[in-house]
Every structure is written in structure tokens, then in C-alpha cells.
C-alpha distance (Angstrom), angle and dihedral (degrees) to the residues before:
residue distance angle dihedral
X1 . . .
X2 4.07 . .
X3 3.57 112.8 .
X4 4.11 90.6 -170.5
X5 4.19 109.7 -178.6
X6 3.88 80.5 -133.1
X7 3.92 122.7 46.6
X8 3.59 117.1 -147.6
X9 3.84 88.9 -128.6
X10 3.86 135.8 20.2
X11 3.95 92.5 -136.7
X12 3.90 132.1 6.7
X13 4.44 108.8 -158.1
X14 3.79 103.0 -155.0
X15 4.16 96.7 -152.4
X16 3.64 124.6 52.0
X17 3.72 94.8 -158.0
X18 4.00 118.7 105.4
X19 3.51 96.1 -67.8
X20 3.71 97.6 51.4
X21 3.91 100.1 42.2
X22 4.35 83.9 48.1
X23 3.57 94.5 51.9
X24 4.37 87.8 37.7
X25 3.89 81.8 44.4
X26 3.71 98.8 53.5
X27 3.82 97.1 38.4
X28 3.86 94.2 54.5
X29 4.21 84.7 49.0
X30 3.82 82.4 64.1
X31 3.62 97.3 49.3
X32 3.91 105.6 -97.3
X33 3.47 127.5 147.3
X34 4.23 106.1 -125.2
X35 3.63 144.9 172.6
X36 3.76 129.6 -161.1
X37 3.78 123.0 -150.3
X38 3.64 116.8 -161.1
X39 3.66 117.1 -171.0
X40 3.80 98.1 -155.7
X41 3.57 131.5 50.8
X42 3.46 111.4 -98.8
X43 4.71 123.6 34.0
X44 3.47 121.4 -113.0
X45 3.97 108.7 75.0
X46 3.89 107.4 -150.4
X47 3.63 95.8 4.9
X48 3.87 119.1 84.1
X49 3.78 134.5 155.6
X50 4.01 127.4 -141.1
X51 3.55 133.1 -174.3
X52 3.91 113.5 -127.3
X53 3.58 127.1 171.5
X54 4.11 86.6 -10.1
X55 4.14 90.8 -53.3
X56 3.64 131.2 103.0
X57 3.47 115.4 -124.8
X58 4.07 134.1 -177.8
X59 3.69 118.2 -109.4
X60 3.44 91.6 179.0
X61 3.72 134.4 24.9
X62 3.88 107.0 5.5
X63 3.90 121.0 152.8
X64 4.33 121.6 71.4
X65 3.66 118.2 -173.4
X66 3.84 147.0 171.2
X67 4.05 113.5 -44.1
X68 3.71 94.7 20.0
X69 3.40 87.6 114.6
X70 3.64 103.0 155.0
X71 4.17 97.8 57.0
X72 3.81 83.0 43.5
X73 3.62 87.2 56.0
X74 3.57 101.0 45.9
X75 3.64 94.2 44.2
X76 4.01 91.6 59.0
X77 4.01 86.4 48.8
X78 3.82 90.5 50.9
X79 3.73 95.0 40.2
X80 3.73 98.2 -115.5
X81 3.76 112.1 151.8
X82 3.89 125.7 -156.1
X83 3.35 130.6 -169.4
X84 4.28 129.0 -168.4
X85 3.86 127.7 -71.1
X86 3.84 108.1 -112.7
X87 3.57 106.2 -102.8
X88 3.98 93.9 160.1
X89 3.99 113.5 132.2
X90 3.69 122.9 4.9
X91 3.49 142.4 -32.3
X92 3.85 127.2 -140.4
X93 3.74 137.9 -158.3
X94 4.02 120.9 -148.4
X95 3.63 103.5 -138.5
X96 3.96 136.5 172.5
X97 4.03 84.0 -24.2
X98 3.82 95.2 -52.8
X99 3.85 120.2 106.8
X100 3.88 106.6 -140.5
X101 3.99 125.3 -169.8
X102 3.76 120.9 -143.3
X103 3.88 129.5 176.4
X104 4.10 119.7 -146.7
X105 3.70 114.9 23.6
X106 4.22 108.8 -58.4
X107 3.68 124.4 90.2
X108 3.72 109.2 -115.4
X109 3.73 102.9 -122.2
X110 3.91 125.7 137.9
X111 3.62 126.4 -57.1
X112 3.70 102.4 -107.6
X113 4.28 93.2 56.1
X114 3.97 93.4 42.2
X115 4.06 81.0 62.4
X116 3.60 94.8 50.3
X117 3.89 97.8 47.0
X118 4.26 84.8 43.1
X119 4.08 83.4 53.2
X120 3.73 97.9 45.1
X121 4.10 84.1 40.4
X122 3.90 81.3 58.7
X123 3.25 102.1 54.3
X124 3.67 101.1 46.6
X125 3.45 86.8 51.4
X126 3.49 93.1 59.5
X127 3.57 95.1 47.6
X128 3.70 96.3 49.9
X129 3.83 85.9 52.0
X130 3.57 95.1 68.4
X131 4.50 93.0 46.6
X132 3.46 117.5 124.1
X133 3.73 105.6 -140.0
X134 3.90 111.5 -119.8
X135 4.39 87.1 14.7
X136 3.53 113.2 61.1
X137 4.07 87.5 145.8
X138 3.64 73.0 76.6
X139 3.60 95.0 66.5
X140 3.75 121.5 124.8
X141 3.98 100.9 -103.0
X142 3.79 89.4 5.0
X143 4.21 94.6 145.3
X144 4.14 82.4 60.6
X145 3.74 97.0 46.8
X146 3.27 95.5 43.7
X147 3.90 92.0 62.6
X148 3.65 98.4 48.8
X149 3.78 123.8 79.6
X150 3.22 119.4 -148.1
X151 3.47 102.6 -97.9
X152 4.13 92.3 49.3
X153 3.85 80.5 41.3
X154 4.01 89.3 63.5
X155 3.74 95.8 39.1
X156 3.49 90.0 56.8
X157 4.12 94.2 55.0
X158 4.16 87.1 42.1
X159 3.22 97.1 -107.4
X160 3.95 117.8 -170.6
X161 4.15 124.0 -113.7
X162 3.60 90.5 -112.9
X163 4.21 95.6 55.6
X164 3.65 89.1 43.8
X165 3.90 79.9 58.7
X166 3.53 102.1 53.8
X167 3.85 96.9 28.9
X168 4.39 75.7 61.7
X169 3.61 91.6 53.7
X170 3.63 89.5 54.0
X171 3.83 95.6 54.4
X172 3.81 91.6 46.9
X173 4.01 83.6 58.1
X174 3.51 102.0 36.0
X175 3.44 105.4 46.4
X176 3.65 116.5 -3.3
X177 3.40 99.6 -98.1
X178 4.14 167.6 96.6
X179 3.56 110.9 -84.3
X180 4.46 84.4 -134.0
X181 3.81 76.6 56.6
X182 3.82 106.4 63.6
X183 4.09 130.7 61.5
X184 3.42 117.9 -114.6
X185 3.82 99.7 -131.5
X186 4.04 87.6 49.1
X187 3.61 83.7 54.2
X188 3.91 91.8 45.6
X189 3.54 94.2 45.6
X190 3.86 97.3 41.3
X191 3.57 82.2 49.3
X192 4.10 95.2 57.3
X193 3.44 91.0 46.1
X194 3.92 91.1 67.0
X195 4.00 90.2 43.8
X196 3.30 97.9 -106.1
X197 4.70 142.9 -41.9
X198 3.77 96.9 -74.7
X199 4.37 89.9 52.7
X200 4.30 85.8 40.8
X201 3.51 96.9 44.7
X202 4.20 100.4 32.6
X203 3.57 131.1 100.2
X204 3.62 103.0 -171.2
X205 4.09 99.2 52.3
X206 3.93 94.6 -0.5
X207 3.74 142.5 82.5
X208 3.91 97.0 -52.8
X209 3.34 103.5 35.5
X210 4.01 87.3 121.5
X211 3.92 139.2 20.8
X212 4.12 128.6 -167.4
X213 4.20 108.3 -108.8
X214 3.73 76.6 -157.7
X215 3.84 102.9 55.2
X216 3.97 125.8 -92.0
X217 3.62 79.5 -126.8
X218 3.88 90.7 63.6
X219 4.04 82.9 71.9
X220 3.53 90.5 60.0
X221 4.05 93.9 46.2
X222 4.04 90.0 49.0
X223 4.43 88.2 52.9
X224 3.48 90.1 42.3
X225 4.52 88.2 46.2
X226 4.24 86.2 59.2
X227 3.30 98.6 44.3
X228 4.33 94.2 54.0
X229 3.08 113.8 167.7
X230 3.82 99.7 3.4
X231 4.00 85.0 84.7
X232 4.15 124.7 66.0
X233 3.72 118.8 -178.4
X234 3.80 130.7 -164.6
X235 4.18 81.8 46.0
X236 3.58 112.9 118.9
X237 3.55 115.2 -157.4
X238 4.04 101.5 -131.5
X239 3.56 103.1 -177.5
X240 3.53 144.0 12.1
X241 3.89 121.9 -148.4
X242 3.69 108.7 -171.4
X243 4.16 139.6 177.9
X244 3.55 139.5 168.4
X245 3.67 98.8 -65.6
X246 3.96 106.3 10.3
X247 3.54 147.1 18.3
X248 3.86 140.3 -153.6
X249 4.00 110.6 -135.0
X250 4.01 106.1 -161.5
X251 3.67 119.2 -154.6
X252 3.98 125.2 -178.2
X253 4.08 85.9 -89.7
X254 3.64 105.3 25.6
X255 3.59 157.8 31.5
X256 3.41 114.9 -146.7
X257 4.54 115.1 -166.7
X258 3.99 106.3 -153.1
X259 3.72 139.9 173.5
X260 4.05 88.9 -128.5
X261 3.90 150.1 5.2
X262 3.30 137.4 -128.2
X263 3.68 120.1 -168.0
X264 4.34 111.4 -165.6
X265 3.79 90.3 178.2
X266 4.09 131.4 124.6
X267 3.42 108.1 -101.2
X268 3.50 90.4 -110.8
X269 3.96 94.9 54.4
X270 3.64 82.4 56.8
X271 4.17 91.3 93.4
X272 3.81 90.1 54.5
X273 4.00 88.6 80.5
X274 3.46 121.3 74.2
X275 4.38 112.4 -132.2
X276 3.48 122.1 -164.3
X277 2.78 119.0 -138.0
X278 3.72 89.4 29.6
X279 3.80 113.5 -103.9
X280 3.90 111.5 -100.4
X281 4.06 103.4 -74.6
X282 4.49 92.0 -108.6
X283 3.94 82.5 64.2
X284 4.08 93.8 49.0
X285 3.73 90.0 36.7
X286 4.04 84.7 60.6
X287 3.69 101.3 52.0
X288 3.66 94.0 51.7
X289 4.00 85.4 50.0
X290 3.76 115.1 50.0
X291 3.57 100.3 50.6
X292 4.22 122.2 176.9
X293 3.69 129.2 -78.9
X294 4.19 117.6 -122.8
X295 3.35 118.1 -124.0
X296 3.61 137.4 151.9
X297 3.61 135.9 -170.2
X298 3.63 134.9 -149.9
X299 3.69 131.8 -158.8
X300 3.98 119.2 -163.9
X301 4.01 116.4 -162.6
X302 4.11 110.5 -154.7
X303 4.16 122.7 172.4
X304 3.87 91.4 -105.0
X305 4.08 135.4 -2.6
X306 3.68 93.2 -91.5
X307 4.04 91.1 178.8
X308 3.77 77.5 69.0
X309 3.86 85.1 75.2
X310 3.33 99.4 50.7
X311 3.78 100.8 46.8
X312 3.57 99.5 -101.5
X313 3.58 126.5 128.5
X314 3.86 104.8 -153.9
X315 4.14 95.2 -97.4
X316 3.55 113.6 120.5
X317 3.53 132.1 157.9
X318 4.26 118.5 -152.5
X319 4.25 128.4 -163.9
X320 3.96 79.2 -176.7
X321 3.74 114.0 63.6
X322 2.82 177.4 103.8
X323 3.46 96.8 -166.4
X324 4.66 101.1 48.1
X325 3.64 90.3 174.3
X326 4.10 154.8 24.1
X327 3.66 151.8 -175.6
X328 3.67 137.2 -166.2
X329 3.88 103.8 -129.3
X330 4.37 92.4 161.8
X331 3.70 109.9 139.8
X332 3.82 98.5 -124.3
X333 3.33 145.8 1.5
X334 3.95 95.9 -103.1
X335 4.00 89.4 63.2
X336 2.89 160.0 -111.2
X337 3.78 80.5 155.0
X338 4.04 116.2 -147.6
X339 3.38 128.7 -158.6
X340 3.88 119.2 -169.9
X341 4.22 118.1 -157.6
X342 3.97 130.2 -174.1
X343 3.78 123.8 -157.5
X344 4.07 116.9 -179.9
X345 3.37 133.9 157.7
X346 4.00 127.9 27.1
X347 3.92 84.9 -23.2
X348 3.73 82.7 63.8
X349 3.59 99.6 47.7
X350 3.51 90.0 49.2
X351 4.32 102.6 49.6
X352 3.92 82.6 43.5
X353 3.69 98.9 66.3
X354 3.99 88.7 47.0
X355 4.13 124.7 103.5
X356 3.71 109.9 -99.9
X357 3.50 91.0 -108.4
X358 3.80 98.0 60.8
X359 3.54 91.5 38.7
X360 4.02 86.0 69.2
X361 3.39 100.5 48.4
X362 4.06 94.8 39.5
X363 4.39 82.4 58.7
X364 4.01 95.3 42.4
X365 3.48 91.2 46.1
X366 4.09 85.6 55.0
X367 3.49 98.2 51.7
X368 3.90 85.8 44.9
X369 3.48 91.0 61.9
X370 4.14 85.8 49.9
X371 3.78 104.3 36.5
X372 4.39 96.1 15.9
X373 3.52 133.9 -121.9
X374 4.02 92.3 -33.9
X375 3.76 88.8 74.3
X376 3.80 86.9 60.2
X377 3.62 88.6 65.2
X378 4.34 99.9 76.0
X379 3.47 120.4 160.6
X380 3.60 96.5 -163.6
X381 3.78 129.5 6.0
X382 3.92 135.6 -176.2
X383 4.15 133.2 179.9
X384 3.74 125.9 -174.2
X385 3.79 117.3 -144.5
X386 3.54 100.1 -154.7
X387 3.80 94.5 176.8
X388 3.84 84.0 64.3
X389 3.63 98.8 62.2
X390 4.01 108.1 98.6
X391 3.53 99.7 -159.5
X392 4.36 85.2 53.1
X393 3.35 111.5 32.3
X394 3.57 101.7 -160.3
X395 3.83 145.3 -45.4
X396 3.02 152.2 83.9
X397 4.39 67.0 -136.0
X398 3.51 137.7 -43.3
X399 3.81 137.6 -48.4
X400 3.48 108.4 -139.9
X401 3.59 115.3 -155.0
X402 4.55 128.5 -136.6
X403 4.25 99.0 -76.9
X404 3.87 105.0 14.9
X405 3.69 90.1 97.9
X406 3.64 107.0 50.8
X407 3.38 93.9 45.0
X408 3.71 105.1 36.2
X409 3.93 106.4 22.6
X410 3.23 92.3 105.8
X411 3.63 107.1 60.8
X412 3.76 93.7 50.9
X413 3.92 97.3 100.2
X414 3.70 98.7 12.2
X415 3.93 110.9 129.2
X416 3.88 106.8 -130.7
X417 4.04 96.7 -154.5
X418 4.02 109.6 -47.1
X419 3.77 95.4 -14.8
X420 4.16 111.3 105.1
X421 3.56 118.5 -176.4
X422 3.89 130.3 -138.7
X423 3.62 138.5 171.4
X424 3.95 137.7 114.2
X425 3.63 85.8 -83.3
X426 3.92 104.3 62.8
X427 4.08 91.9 49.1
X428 3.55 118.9 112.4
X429 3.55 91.7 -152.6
X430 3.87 126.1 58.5
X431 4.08 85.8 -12.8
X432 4.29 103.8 -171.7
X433 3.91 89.9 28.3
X434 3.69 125.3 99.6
X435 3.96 89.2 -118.1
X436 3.64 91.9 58.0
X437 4.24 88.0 52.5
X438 3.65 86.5 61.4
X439 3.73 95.5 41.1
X440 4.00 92.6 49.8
X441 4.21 88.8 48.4
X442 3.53 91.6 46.0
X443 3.85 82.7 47.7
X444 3.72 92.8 44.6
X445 3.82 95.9 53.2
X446 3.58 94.8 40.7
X447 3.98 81.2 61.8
X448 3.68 93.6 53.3
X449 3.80 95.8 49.5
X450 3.71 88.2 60.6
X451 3.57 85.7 48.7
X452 3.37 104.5 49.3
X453 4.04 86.3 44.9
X454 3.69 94.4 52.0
X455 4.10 86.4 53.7
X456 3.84 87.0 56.1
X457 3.26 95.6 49.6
């Protein structure tokens, strides 16, 4: 290993998505000499723009909302403008075969399950009330929460059919997943960190209250523009030598001798790298143990928003599949119109192993069965299989499974000599959002100035 007096660079990010190119951004702002190494071809991780039907829209992350203040932030600095999620009309909910309209934010469904789901609502609440951020091992009862899933979770407070139904839509959304997948106090916790179900789940004064006409991926681009040169994609970083006070990060072309590392991968991405020495056993044991969610979204161009006529505004809810949920992201009322689907969990495993060609009828015939035969009728359509991409391996985040948490939590942003870690997943705010990327790289490079000032010293 080269122990040169003078590294070529102060800090090598391994990840150019919006965790890396924050913590890359913010490092060079202090005067640091960096380099970024992408492994795919293009920046921006799990955010990506398309063109269909002559608009951009976001195969990856989309939606922006109220206390994500860091993305907000950035996407002012970058120039990035975003306007609100059409939320104009009414939204509907697919349920048991019958297609139900609603206005505000709750389902209409009958009086007797709108109680349970507001008790169960309740007592999350509570619960999340009393999370530490960054500790929820810490958590009163946090051994027993940790070994439910959510599903067993539910069961166990007698939940009714119908709010196991809709609590399952919500884990095919949020993460990508079963709800007999997930841990409860990952759920909890994940839960806290976005202040709570109604600002998660919301529209108007939640999580997708706006979208970028430009692209989210556009703030990505516009990082990856000032740094130049500092970043090289389709360079996957093979191996990571490492000692108190440096490292060597290998790729298949070079090796590059830093003061500090930055690693902006998913957790589980983490094993693709090759340490040496081998990272302390806790921080192997965790890659191999919170593995990525599988979700897929759809996007379905039409000549005009014709759910506009009808008084809908694009939200609809599904217990049917394999599209759970939409939005209407078109860019004006005159068309093109846009329709915006989500398919996690088993329904995603399943549409992902079909031919392209089935895959778009499968989707049109699901937002048929929400918006009729209209929907049928797409001039252009799109879906992103983010389970597919290699250097990914899932999302939108990950699905942490019953006794990961309490016994590895800890260890998931812990430096292990010069090695920092990043990513959406290791924020304690808004972790598996695009504002908790930025958070966790401005977190991760905040780490490394210490660092590097300590060696100084």
C-alpha cells in the first residue's frame, strides 16, 4: 500500500449520487482537494430524468415537501425550480373492486375502519414521540419492536383486514416492500425522522407537496457541473485500502492515495468494495443485513389530463395492483397529460421479470381499472426498474428486517479509521428521501473536516 508524504487528494467520495456530490460539494467550499468516483455512467444515483411525450419526468426521486430543508436549499443554490403537485379535484381509492372518491387526505371507507386506522395512527404517534433521533435502540420497549414486522406488529394490536390493507400500501410506497418484510422499530424510527404519518404520507404539507418541471436529477447534473473534473463516472471503485490516517481507493484504472473516504453507497452496495484490512465484522455483518427495497415506477403520457374532466386529481390509492398508487405530474392543464404509478413489494418483483411489452399493458390496464378505459389509450409510456440497476440494487431505500436494528444500528454511519459513510440511508432525518442524501453528505464531510483537522493538529 503507498504511504506517499503527499496524497494526491485530500478526500476521495465513492458515490456520485446526491449524497456524494453534497459532501464533494461542501468539502471543495472549504478548500479541499477531492475526487468523485461514480460507478455508473451518468451522476445522480436514484434520481434520473426522461423525456416522454416532450416532458421531463423523474424516474427516480420526485416529490419535495415541508421540512426538507436541505434539498430545498440546494435546489435554490443550483437553480432548480419546483413548483406544487396537482392536488386540484378529488382523489380516489380502488378498494375490494369498487373505485371510491374522497376529498382531503383519508380514504373514505366505513365508519368502524376509519376508527381503527385513527387508533393505530395514535399509537404510532405516540411512540414516535418518545424516538431519540440517531438512537432508536433506545426506544422504550425497543428489543420487542424490533422483532415484530409490521404486519405481526398489527396483528398483535387487532388490527382490522382493511388497515392491514392500507398500512400494505404504505410499505409498497415507502420502502419497497411487504409489510411481513419490514421491522417495526425501522418503521418507527424511519417514521420520526419524517415528523410524523400525516407529513410522510401528505400531499398538501407532506412529502409530495412539490416536484422539479426540470428534473430532481438536474440538481445532481448542476453539483456534478462545479465540481469538473474532480468527478469520473463509469469508475468503479474496486477496493479500498485503508490505515489510520489514509487510504488508497483502487478503481479498474487508478489508484488514488487520500487523507479520507467517503463512501455514498446503500448499505447494501457496501459489500461490493473490497477493504483491507477487512472492516471490523459489526460493519460487514450490516451490509449483508439491510438489503434494498423494490420498487418501480411508471409514467403514462396521454394527449391531455382527462381525469381533469372528471374531477379527479391523479391520486389514487389501489388494494389490487400492481400499480398501489399515482400522481398527476403533466405540465398544464392543456396536456401533455402525465400520469405517475408506483409498484413495490412482491408486485414489483413480479412486473420486473416480465418482457417490456407485457409490462405496458399489465400498468395501463391498472390505471384502467382506476381512471377506465381512457388510460388504456397512452401515447408514450416509461417504467424504471430500479431493482435492476447493478450499481443500486434497489430502493427507493432499504427494508430493514425484525433484529438488524438493535443489534447493528449503530455501526451504520460509524467511521472505521478514515472511511466516513454517506447515503440517504445513514441520515437521521428524512433517511430514503433525496433530502436526507444531502443531509447525510453534508454530515459525512462535516466528519472528515474534523478529521482532517485533528491530523493537523
Amino acid at each position: 500500500m503507498s504511504r506517499s508524504s503527499a496524497p494526491a487528494v485530500d478526500v476521495v467520495v465513492v458515490g456520485a449520487g446526491l449524497s456524494g456530490l453534497a459532501a464533494a460539494r461542501s468539502l471543495t467550499a472549504r478548500g479541499h482537494a477531492v475526487r468523485v468516483l461514480e460507478a455508473g455512467a451518468q451522476v445522480g444515483g436514484r434520481t434520473r430524468n426522461h423525456l416522454l411525450a416532450g416532458v421531463n419526468v423523474d424516474l427516480g426521486g420526485t416529490f419535495v415537501g415541508p421540512g426538507q430543508d436541505r434539498i430545498l436549499a440546494l435546489a435554490h443554490e443550483t437553480g432548480c425550480d419546483y413548483h406544487r403537485t396537482h392536488t386540484t379535484g378529488q382523489s380516489a381509492i380502488s378498494w375490494r373492486g369498487t373505485l371510491r372518491r374522497y376529498d382531503g387526505t383519508v380514504p373514505t371507507l366505513g365508519a368502524l375502519e376509519l376508527a381503527d386506522i385513527g387508533r393505530l395512527q395514535l399509537i404510532v404517534g405516540r411512540i414516535v414521540a418518545g424516538m431519540r433521533a440517531g438512537a432508536p435502540w433506545e426506544t422504550k420497549n425497543a428489543a420487542e419492536l424490533d422483532s415484530h414486522t409490521l404486519t405481526s406488529w398489527l396483528r398483535s394490536r387487532r388490527a382490522l383486514a382493511s388497515t392491514h390493507a392500507l398500512f400494505a400500501i404504505v410499505a409498497k410506497t415507502t420502502w419497497g416492500c411487504e409489510p411481513d418484510e419490514i421491522s417495526m422499530l425501522y418503521a418507527l424510527d424511519y417514521i420520526r425522522g419524517c415528523g410524523g404519518l400525516d407529513r410522510m404520507l401528505d400531499t398538501e404539507g407532506g412529502a409530495q407537496q412539490e416536484h422539479f418541471p426540470g428534473g430532481a436529477h438536474s440538481i445532481a447534473v448542476r453539483m456534478a457541473e462545479e465540481l469538473g473534473e474532480r468527478v469520473t463516472v463509469g469508475s468503479p471503485v474496486r477496493r479500498i485500502e485503508w490505515r489510520d490516517g489514509g487510504a488508497v481507493v483502487h478503481t479498474d484504472t487508478e489508484s488514488l492515495d487520500c487523507r479520507a473516504v467517503v463512501v455514498a453507497v446503500p448499505p447494501a452496495v457496501r459489500g461490493s468494495i473490497a477493504f483491507e484490512p477487512a472492516l471490523p465484522e459489526e460493519h460487514r455483518s450490516l451490509g449483508q443485513r439491510w438489503p434494498q427495497g423494490v420498487l418501480t415506477k411508471i409514467y403514462a403520457a396521454y394527449e391531455r389530463p382527462f381525469w381533469r374532466d372528471r374531477g379527479l386529481n391523479g391520486q389514487v390509492l389501489s388494494d389490487a395492483g400492481p400499480i398501489f398508487a399515482t400522481f398527476d405530474t403533466s405540465p398544464a392543464p392543456d396536456g401533455p397529460g402525465i400520469l405517475l404509478g408506483f409498484i413495490g413489494g412482491d408486485y414489483a418483483r413480479e412486473f420486473d421479470r416480465l418482457p417490456e411489452h407485457e409490462r405496458r399493458l399489465r400498468a395501463l390496464s391498472s390505471l384502467a381499472s382506476m381512471f377506465g378505459d381512457d388510460a388504456l389509450q397512452a401515447t408514450a409510456f416509461v417504467d424504471q426498474r430500479w431493482a435492476a440497476e447493478s450499481w443500486i440494487g434497489g430502493g427507493p431505500t432499504a427494508v430493514v428486517p425484525p433484529g438488524v436494528l438493535t443489534r447493528y444500528g449503530r455501526t451504520l454511519a460509524e467511521p472505521v479509521g478514515p472511511i466516513h459513510w454517506a447515503g440517504t440511508e445513514t441520515s437521521t432525518e428524512w433517511a430514503g428521501y433525496m433530502d436526507g442524501a444531502v443531509r447525510a453528505g453534508e454530515r459525512a464531510s462535516h466528519e472528515c473536516l474534523a478529521a482532517l483537522r485533528a491530523v493537523v493538529a
